[in-house]
C-alpha positions as CSV (number, residue, x, y, z in Angstrom):
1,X,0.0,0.0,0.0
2,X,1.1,3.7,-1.0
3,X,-0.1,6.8,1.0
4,X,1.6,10.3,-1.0
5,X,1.0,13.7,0.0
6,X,0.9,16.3,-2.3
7,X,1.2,19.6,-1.1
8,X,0.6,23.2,-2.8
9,X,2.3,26.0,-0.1
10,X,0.9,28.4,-2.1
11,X,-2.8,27.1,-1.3
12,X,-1.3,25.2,1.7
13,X,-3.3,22.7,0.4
14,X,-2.6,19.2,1.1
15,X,-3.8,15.9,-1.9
16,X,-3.4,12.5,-1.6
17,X,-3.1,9.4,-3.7
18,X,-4.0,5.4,-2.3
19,X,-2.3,3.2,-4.0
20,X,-3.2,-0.9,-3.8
21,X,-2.7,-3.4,-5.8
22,X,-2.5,-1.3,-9.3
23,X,-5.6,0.5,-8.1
24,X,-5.1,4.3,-7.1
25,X,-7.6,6.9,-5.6
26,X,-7.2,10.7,-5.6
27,X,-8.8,12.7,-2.3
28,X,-9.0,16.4,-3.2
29,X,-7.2,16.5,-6.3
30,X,-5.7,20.0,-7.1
31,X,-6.7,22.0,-10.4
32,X,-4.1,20.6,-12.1
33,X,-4.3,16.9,-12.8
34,X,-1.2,16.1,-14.6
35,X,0.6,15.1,-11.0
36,X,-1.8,12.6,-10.2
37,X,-1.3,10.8,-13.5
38,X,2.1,11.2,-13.0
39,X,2.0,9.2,-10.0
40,X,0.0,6.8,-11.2
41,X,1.6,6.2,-14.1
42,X,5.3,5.9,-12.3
43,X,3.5,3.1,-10.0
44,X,1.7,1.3,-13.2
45,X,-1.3,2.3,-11.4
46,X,-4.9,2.9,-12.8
47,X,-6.4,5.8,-10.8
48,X,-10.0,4.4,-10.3
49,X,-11.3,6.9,-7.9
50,X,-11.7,10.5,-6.9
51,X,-13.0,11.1,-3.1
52,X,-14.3,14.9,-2.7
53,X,-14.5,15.4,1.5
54,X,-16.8,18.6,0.6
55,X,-17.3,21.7,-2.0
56,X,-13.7,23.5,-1.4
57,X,-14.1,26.7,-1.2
58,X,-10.0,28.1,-1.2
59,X,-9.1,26.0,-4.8
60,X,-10.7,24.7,-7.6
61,X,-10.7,20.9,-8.1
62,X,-9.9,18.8,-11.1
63,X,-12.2,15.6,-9.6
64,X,-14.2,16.3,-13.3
65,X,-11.5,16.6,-15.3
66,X,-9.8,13.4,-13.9
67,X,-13.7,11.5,-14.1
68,X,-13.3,12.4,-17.6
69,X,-9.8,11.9,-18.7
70,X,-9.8,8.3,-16.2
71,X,-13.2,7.3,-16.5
72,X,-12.8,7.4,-12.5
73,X,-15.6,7.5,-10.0
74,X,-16.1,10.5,-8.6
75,X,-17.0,10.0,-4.7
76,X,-19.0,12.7,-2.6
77,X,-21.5,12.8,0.2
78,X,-24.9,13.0,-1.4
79,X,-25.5,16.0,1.1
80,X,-22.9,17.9,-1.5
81,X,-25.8,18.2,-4.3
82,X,-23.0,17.6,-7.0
83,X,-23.5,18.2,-10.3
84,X,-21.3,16.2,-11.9
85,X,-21.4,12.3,-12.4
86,X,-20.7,10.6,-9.1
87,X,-21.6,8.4,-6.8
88,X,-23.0,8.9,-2.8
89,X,-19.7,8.6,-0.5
90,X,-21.8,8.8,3.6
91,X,-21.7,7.2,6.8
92,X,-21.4,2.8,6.0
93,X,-20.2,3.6,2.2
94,X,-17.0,1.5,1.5
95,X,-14.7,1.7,-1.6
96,X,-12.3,-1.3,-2.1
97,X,-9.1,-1.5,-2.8
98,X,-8.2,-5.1,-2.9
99,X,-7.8,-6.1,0.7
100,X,-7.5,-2.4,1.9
101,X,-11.2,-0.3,2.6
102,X,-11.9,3.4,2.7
103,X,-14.7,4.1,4.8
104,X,-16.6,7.5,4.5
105,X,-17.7,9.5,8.2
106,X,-20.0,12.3,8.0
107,X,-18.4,15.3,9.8
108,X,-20.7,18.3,9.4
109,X,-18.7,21.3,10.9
110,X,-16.4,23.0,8.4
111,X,-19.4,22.4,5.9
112,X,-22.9,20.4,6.2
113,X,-21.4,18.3,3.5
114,X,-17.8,17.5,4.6
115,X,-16.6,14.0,4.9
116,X,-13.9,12.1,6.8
117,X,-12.2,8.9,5.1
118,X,-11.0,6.0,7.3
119,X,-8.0,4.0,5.9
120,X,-8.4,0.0,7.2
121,X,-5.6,-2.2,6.1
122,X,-5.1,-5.1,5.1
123,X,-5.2,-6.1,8.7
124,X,-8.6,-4.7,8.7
125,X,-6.8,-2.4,11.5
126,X,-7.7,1.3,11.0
127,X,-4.4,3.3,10.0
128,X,-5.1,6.2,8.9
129,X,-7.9,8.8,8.6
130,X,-8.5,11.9,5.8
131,X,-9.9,14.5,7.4
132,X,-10.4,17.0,4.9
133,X,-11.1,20.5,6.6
134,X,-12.2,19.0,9.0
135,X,-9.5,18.2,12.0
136,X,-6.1,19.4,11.1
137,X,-2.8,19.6,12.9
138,X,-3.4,22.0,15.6
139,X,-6.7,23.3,14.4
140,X,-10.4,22.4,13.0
141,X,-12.2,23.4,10.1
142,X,-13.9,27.1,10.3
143,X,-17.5,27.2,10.4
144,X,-18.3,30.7,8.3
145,X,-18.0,29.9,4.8
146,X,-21.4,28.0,4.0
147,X,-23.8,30.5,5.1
148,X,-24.5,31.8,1.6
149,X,-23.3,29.6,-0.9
150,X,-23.3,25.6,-1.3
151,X,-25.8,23.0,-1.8
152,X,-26.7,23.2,2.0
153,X,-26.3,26.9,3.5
154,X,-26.2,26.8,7.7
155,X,-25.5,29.7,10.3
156,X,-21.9,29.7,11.8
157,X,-23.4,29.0,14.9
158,X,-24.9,25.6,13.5
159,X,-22.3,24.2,12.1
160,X,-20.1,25.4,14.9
161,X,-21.7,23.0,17.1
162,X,-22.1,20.5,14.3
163,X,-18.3,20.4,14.6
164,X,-18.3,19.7,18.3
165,X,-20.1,16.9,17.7
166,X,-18.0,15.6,15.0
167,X,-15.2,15.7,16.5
168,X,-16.2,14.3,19.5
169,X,-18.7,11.4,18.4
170,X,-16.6,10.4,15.1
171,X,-13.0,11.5,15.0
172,X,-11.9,11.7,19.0
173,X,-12.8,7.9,19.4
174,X,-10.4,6.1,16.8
175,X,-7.2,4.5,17.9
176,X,-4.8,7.1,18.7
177,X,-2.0,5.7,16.4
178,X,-4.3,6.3,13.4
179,X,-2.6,9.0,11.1
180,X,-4.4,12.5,10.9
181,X,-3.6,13.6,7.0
182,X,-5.7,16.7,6.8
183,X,-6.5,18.7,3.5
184,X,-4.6,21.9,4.3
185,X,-1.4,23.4,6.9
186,X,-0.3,26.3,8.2
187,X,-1.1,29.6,5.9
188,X,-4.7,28.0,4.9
189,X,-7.5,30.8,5.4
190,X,-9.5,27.6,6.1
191,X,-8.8,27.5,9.9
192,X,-7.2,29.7,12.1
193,X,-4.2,28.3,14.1
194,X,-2.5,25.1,12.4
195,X,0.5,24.0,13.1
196,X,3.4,23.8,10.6
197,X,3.3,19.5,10.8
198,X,1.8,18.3,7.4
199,X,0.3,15.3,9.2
200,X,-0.5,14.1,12.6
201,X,-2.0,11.6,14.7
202,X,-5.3,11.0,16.9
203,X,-3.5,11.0,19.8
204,X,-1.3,14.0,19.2
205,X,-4.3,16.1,18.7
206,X,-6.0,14.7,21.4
207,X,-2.9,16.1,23.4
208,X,-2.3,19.7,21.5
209,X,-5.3,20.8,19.4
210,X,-6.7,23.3,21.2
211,X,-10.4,22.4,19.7
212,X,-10.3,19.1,21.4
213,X,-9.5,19.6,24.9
214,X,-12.2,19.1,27.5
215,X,-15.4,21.8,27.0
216,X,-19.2,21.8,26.8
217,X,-20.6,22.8,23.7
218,X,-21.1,26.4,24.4
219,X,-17.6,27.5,25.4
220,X,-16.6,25.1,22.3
221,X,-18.9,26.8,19.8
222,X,-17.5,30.5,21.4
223,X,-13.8,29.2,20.9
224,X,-14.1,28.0,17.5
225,X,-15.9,31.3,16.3
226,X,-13.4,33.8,17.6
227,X,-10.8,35.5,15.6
228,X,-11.5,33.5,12.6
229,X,-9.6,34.9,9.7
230,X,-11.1,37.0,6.8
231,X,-12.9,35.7,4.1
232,X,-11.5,36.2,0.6
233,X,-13.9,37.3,-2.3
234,X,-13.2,34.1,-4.4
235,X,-14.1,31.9,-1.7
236,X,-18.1,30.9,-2.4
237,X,-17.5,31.3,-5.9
238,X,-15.4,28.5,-5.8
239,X,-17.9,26.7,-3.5
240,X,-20.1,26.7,-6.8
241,X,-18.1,25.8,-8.9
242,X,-16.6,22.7,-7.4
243,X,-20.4,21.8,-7.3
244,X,-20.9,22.0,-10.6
245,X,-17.2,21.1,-11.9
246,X,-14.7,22.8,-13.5
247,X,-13.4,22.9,-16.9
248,X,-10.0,21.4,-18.3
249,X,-6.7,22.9,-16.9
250,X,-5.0,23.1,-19.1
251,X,-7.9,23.7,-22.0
252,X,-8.9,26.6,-19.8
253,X,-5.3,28.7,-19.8
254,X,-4.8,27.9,-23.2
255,X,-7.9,30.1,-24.2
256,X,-6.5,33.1,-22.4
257,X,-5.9,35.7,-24.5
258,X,-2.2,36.6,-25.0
259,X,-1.2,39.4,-27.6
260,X,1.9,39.1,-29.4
261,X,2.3,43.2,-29.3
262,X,1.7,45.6,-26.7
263,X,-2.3,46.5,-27.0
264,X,-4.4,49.9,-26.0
265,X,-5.5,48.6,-22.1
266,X,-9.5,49.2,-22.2
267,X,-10.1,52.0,-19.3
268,X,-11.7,50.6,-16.3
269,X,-10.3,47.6,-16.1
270,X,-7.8,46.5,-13.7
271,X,-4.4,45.8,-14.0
272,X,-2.9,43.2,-12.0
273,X,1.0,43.9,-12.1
274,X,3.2,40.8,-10.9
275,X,6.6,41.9,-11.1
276,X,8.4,42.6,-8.2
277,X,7.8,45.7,-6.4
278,X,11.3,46.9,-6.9
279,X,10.5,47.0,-11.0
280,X,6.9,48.1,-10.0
281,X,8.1,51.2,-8.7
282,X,10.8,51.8,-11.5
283,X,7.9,52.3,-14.3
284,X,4.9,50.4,-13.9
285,X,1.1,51.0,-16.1
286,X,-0.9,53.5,-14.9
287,X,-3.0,52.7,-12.3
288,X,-2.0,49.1,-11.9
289,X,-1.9,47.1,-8.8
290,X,1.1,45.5,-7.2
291,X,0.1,41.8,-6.8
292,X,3.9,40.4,-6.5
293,X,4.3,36.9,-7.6
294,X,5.0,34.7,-4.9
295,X,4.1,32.6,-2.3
296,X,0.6,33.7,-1.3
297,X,-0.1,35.4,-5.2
298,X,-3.4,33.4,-5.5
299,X,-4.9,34.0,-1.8
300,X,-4.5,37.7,-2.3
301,X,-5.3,38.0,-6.4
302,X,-8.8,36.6,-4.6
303,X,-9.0,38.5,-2.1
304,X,-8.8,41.7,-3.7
305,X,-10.2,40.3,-7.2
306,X,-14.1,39.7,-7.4
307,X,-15.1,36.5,-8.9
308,X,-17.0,38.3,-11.8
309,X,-14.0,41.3,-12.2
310,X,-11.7,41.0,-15.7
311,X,-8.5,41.8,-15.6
312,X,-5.2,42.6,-17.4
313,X,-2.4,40.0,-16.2
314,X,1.1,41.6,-16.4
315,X,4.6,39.7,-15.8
316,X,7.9,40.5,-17.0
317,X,9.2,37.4,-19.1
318,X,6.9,34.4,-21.1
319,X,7.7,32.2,-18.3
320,X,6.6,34.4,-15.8
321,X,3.3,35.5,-17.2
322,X,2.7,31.4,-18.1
323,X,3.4,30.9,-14.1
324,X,0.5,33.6,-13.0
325,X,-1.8,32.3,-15.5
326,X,-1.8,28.8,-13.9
327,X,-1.8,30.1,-10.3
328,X,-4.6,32.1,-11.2
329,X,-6.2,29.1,-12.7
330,X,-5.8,27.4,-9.3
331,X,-8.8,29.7,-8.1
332,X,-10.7,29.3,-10.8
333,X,-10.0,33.6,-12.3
334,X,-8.4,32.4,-15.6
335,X,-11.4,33.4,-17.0
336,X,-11.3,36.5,-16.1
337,X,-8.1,37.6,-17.7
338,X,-8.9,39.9,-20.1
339,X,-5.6,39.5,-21.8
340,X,-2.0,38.2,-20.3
341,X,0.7,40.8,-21.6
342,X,4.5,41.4,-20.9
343,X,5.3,45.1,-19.5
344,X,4.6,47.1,-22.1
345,X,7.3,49.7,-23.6
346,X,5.0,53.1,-22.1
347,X,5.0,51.3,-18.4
348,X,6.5,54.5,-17.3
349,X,4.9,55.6,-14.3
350,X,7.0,56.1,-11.2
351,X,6.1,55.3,-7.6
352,X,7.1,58.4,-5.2
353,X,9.8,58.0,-2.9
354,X,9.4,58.5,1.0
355,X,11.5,61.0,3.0
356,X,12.2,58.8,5.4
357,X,14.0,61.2,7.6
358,X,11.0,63.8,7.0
359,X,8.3,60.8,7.6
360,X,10.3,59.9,11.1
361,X,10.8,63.2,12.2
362,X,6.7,64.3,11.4
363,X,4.7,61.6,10.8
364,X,1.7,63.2,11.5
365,X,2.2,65.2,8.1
366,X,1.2,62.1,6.8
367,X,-1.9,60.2,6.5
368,X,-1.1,56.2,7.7
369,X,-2.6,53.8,6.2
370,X,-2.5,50.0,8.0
371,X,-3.4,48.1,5.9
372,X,-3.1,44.1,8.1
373,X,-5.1,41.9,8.8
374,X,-7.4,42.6,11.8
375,X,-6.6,40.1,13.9
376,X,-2.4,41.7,13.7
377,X,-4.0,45.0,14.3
378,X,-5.7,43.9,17.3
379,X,-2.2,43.3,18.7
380,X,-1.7,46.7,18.4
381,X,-1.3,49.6,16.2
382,X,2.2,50.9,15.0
383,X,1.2,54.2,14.5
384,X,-1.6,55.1,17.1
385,X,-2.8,57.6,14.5
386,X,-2.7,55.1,11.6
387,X,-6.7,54.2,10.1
388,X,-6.9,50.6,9.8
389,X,-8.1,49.2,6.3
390,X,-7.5,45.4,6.1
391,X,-5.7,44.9,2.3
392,X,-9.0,43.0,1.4
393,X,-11.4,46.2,2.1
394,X,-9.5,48.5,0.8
395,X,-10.8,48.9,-2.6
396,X,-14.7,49.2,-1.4
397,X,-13.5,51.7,1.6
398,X,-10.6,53.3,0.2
399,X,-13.0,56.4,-0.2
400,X,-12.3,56.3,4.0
401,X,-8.8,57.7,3.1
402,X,-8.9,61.6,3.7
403,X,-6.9,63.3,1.0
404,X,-5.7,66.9,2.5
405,X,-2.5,65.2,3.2
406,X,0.6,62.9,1.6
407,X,-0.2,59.3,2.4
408,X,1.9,56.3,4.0
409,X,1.2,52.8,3.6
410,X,2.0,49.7,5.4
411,X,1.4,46.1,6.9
412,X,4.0,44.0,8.3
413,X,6.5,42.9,5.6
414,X,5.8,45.1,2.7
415,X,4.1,42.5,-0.2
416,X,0.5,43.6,0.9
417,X,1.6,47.8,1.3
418,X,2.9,47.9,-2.3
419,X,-0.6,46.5,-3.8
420,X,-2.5,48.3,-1.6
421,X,-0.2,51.5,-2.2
422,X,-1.4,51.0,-5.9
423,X,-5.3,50.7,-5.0
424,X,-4.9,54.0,-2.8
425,X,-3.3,55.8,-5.4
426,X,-5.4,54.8,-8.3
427,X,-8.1,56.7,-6.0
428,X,-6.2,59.7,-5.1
429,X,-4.1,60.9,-8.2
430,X,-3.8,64.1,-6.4
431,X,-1.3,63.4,-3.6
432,X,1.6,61.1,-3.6
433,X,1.0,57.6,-2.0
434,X,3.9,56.3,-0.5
435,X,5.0,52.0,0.1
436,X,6.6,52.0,3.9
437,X,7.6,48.6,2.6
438,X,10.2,46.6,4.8
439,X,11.2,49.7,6.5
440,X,8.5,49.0,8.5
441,X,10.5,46.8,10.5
442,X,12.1,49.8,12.5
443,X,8.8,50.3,14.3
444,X,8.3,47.2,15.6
């Protein structure tokens, strides 16, 4: 028997592939397939199942696309109200894999529809257990994202306590050797407080998770809602459209639209700049945004990106603008590149450059922006003056901003000041916007 993680940092998103006896199954499959056949094919495996543990709402999953290409079932609660071909995956279902079972558990919490999977070997001794978003290393799933969108919509509160019960009645009781491979790690907006292991066990999160140490319901349901982390815009669109299924990968980028020659950018439609900021800031598009490429580039291209919003995609080099069109892909926004261009030659805006002798000595010249999350700002400003608008607001409150003086920007490292410097000053052409950037670090 083979048990292989495969894991996205930029999604912090954990897949898996079962291997027995020339048989292979895929649990939440990324938007790209080609790994998974990959695999299979290194093993001289036939991948004969896809198991979905609910409607993900931070990627977009290629459990279609591999149903097609395979002829694999696609496995998922019947609670989910797929779309797609597929077959009911609840509470007594069994797939077979030679002398090895996958047994699905129904653990409402995260989502109404979310399923466990419970590896049984050979042995008929149970090993290991998928827990999707529901129970991961350190943390459980949150219970906010499936009020509005899904198959099944539920209050926080509901499923809040749906997850006490899961965890309690269905998860807490198995062996406490079994392995705890979870869908996502630390970084995931999914949950709140993972730890940086990519797997666990039973009875080391029996030990450490915080969400299973001894409570009633009530203080468990409080706990669990508290300082959750924000919710990007991209989030229930992908709900929907891992209901439904999602077209090709690699289809889908290939009908993205990419000019051979620079082209007139249509007014009014936002330009997503991925270069670093340091080339940004040396002569960038007028009016573009800042998203840099790297590690968290899709998280925050949804965040500040409705699901319905075109877009210009800029990058530097071929191979660059190839690599943001497949992570933007990855959340399901390919379509909503409007075209995917190299800088073009009349890029020539500058971004101003601070005083930062002038800005120490008088910042309240200045108008602060902080632009971090709000559970960092509830550990304290760093600029008691600063007005707090969290990078993902900014663009539906940046009218907030009062304009009778120069403005400052920052956050804590510098990748989320220099889009949101962008947004601000796209807004305000009349005064200069400054980046803080990683000076910031003198003030903490």
């Amino acid at each position: 028997m083979i048990v292989h993680q495969f894991y996205d940092k930029g999604l912090a998103h954990a897949s898996y592939a079962i291997i027995r006896s020339g048989k292979m199954v895929v649990i939440d499959p990324a938007r790209n397939p080609q790994p998974y056949y990959d695999f299979a094919q290194l093993h001289n495996a036939d991948i004969t199942g896809v198991i979905e543990t609910h409607p993900h709402a931070d990627f977009v999953s290629s459990h279609l696309e591999i149903h097609q290409t395979t002829g694999a079932v696609i496995y998922v609660s019947k609670l989910a109200g797929a779309e797609y071909p597929h077959e009911s995956f609840d509470d007594g279902d069994v797939i077979r894999l030679d002398d090895i079972k996958l047994k699905a558990i129904n653990t409402p919490g995260h989502s109404p529809d979310s399923i466990c999977i419970l590896l049984e070997d050979e042995k008929d001794k149970d090993c290991a257990v998928f827990t999707g978003d529901t129970l991961f290393a350190g943390d459980v799933g949150r219970p906010d994202l499936r009020e509005n969108v899904g198959n099944i919509t539920a209050k926080k509160e509901e499923l809040a306590r749906q997850m006490y019960h899961s965890t309690r009645e269905k998860l807490m009781v198995l062996p406490a050797d079994v392995t705890v491979y979870p869908a996502h790690g630390p970084g995931s907006l999914c949950g709140k407080s993972m730890s940086p292991d990519l797997q666990s066990s039973i009875g080391k999160e029996l030990r450490d998770n915080y969400a299973l140490q001894l409570m009633d319901e009530l203080a468990f349901v409080k706990t669990l809602m508290a300082d959750q982390p924000f919710m990007p815009k991209y989030f229930g669109y992908d709900v929907e459209l891992n209901k439904t299924g999602a077209p090709n990968f690699t289809e889908s980028i290939e009908t993205v639209s990419r000019p051979s020659q620079d082209i007139v950018l249509e007014k009014n439609v936002l330009v997503i700049d991925t270069r670093v900021k340091e080339a940004y800031r040396s002569g960038h598009v007028k009016n573009a945004i800042n998203l840099q490429d790297a590690e968290k580039f899709e998280t925050w291209l949804g965040s500040v990106v409705g699901p319905n919003e075109p877009f210009y995609l800029l990058a530097a080099t071929k191979d660059e603008l190839e690599t943001v069109i497949k992570k933007t892909a990855k959340i399901g926004y390919e379509k909503n590149i409007k075209a995917a261009i190299l800088i073009p030659a009349d890029a020539k805006v500058q971004s101003p450059v601070l005083d930062y002798a002038d800005f120490k000595s008088h910042p309240d010249h200045y108008t602060i922006i902080d632009v971090r999350n709000w559970a960092e700002i509830k550990t304290g400003k760093l600029f008691k003056d600063a007005l707090t608008i969290p990078l993902p607001e900014l663009r539906e409150r940046v009218s907030e901003i009062p304009a009778d003086k120069p403005i400052v920007v920052h956050c804590a490292a510098g990748y989320r000041s220099a889009a949101a410097a962008g947004i601000i000053q796209t807004a305000v052409d009349t005064l200069p916007v400054y980046d803080l950037s990683e000076a910031i670090n003198e003030w903490k």
